[in-house]
Backbone as numpy.savetxt, mean C-alpha at the origin, in Angstrom:
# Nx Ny Nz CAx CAy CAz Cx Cy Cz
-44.03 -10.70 22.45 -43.40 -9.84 21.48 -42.40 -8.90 22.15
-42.48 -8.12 23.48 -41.95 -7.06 24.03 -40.81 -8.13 24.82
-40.93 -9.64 25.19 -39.76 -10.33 25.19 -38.70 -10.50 24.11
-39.30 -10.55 23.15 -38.09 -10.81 21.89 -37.60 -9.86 21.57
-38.07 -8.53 21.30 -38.01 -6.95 21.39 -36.49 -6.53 22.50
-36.97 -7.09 24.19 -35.91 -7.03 24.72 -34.56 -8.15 24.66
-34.94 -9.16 24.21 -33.89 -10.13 24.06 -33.02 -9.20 22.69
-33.75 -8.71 22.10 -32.44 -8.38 20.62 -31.87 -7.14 21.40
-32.66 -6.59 21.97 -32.06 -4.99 22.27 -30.75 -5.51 23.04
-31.05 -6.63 24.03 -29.85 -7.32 25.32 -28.80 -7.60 24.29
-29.10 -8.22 23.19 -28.21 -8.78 22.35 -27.21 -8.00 21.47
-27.70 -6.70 21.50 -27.07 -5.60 20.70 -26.23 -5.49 21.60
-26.62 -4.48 22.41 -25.42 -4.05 23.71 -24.30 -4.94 23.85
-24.97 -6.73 24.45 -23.83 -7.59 24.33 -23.03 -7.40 23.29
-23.17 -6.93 22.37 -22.36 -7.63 20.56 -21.64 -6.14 21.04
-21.98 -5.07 21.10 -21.58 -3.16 21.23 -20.66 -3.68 22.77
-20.77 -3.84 23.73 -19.88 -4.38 24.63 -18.79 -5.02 24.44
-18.93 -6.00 23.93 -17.86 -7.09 23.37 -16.89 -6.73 21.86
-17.50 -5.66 21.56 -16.87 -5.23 20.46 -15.89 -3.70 21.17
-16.86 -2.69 22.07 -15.67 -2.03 22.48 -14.63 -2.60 23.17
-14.87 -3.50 24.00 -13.78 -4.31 24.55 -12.76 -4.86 24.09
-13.14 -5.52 22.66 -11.92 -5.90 21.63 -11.33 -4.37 21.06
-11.75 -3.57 20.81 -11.24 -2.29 20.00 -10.12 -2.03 21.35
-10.67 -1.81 22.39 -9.56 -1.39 23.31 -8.64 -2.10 23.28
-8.70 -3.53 23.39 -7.80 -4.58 23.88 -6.70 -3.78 22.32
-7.15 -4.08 20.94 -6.30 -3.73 19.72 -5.87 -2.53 20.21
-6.20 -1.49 20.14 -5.24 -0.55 20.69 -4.67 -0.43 21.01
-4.35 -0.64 22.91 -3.81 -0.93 23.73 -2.48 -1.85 23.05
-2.71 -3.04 22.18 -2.47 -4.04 21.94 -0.87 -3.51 20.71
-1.51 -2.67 20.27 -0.64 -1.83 18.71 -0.20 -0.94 19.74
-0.74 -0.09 20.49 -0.15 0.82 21.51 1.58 0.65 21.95
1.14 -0.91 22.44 2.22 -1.42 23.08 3.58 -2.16 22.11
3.02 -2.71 21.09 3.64 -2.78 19.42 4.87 -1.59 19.32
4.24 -0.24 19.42 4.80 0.78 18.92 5.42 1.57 20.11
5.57 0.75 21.14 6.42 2.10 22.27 5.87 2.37 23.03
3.98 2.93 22.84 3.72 3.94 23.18 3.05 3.77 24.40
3.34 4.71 25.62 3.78 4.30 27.74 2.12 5.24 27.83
1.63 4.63 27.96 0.23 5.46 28.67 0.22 6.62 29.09
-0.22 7.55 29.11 -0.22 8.69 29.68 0.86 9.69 28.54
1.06 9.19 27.89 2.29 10.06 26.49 1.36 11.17 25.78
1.53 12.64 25.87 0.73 13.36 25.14 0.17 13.29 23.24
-0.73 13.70 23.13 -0.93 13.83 22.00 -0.16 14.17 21.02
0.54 15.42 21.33 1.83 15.76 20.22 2.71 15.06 20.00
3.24 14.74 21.19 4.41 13.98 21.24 3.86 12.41 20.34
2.89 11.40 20.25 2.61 10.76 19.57 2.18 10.90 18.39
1.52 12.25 17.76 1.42 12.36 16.73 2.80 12.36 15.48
3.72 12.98 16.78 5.08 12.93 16.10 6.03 12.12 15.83
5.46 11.04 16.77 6.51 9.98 16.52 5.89 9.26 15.43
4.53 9.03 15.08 3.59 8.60 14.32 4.03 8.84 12.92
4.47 10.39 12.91 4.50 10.80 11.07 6.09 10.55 11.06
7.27 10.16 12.12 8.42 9.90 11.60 8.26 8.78 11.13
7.59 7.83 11.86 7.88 6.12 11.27 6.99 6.21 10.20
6.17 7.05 10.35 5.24 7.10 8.42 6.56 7.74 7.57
7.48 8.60 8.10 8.64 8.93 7.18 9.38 8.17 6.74
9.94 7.12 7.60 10.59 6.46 7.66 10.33 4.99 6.62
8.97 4.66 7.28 8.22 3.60 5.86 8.68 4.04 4.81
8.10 5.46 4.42 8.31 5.77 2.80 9.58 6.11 2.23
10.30 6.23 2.91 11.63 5.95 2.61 12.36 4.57 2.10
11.74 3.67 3.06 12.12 2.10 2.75 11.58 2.03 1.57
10.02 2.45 1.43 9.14 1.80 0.33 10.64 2.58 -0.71
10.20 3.82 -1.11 10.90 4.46 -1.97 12.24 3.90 -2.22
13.11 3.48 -1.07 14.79 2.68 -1.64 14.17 0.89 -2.22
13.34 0.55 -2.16 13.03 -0.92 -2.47 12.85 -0.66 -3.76
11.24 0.28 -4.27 11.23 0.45 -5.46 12.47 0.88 -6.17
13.51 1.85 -5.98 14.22 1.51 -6.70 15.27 0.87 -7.27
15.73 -0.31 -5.72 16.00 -1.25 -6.69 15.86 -2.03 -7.38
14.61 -1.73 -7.02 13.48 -2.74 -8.21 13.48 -2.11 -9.78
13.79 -1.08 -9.67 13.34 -0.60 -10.94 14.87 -0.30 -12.01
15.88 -0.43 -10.52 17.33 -0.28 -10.97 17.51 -2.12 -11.64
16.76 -3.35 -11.18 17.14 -4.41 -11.93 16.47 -4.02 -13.25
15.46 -3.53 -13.50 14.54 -3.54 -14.51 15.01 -2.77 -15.97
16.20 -2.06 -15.54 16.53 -1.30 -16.66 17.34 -1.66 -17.61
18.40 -2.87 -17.65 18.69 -3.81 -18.65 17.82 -4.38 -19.50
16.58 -4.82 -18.84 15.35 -5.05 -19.69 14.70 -4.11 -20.53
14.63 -3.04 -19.86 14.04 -1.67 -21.15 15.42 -1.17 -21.63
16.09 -0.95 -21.41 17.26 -1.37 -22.50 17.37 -2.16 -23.98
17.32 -3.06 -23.68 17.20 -4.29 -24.31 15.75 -3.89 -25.26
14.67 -3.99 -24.52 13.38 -3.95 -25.43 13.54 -2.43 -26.34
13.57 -1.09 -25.70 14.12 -0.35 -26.61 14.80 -0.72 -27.96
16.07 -1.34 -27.41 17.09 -1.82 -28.60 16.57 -2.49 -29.51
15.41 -3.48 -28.74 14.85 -4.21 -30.40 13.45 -3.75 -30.98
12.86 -2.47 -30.37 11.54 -2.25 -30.88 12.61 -1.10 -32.06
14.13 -0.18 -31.65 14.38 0.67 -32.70 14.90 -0.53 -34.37
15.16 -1.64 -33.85 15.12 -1.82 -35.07 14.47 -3.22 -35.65
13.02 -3.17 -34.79 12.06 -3.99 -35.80 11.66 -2.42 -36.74
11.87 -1.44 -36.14 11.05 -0.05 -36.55 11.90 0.21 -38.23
13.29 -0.09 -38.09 13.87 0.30 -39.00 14.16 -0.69 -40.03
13.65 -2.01 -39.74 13.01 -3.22 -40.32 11.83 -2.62 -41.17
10.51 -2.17 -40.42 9.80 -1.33 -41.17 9.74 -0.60 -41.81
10.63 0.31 -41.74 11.19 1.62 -42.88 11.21 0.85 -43.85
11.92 0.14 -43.28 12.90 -0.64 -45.26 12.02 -1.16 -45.59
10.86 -2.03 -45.06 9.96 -2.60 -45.69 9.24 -1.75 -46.22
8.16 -0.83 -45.79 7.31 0.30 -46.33 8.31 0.58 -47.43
9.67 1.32 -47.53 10.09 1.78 -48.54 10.27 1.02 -49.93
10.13 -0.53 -49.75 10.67 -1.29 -50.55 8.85 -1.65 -51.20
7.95 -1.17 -50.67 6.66 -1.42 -50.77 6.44 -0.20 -51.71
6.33 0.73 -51.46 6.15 1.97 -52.20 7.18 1.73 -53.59
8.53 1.45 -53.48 9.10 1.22 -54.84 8.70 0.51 -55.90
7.70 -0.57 -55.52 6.79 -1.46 -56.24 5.80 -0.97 -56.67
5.27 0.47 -56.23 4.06 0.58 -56.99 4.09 1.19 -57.94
């Protein structure tokens, strides 16, 4: 029993070993992705960190709107025909009420 006991405990560590080892390797791995030279202080990476987060949301933000700049001929358009199924309705309701 105190064999199988130590075989899982061996087996954890292995799996906790082999797993910090991959976390570093990714790091290191995105580290090197993004520029960033070993030994670079904390500030200085935090800062370069929130420009390219600036910078993303900027892209995101100019994409959406030209996405939303094709989209506006379409609500255009649907506007234009919901004001006059609406005024389709008027006349109908009104022509309904004259009947009674």
């Amino acid at each position: 029993m105190f064999e199988l006991l130590e075989e899982g405990f061996n087996l954890g560590l292995g799996v906790a070993s082999v797993t910090v080892g991959k976390i570093e390797g990714m790091v290191k791995e995105t580290l090197d992705k993004v520029g960033v030279k070993e030994g670079e202080d904390a500030k200085s990476l935090k800062d370069r960190l929130v420009n390219e987060g600036i910078s993303a949301r900027e892209k995101i933000n100019d994409s959406l709107k030209k996405h939303l700049e094709k989209l506006e001929p379409l609500n255009s358009a649907t506007t234009a025909k919901l004001d006059l199924i609406l005024a389709k309705l008027e006349k109908i309701e009104a022509e309904i009420a004259k009947q009674k």
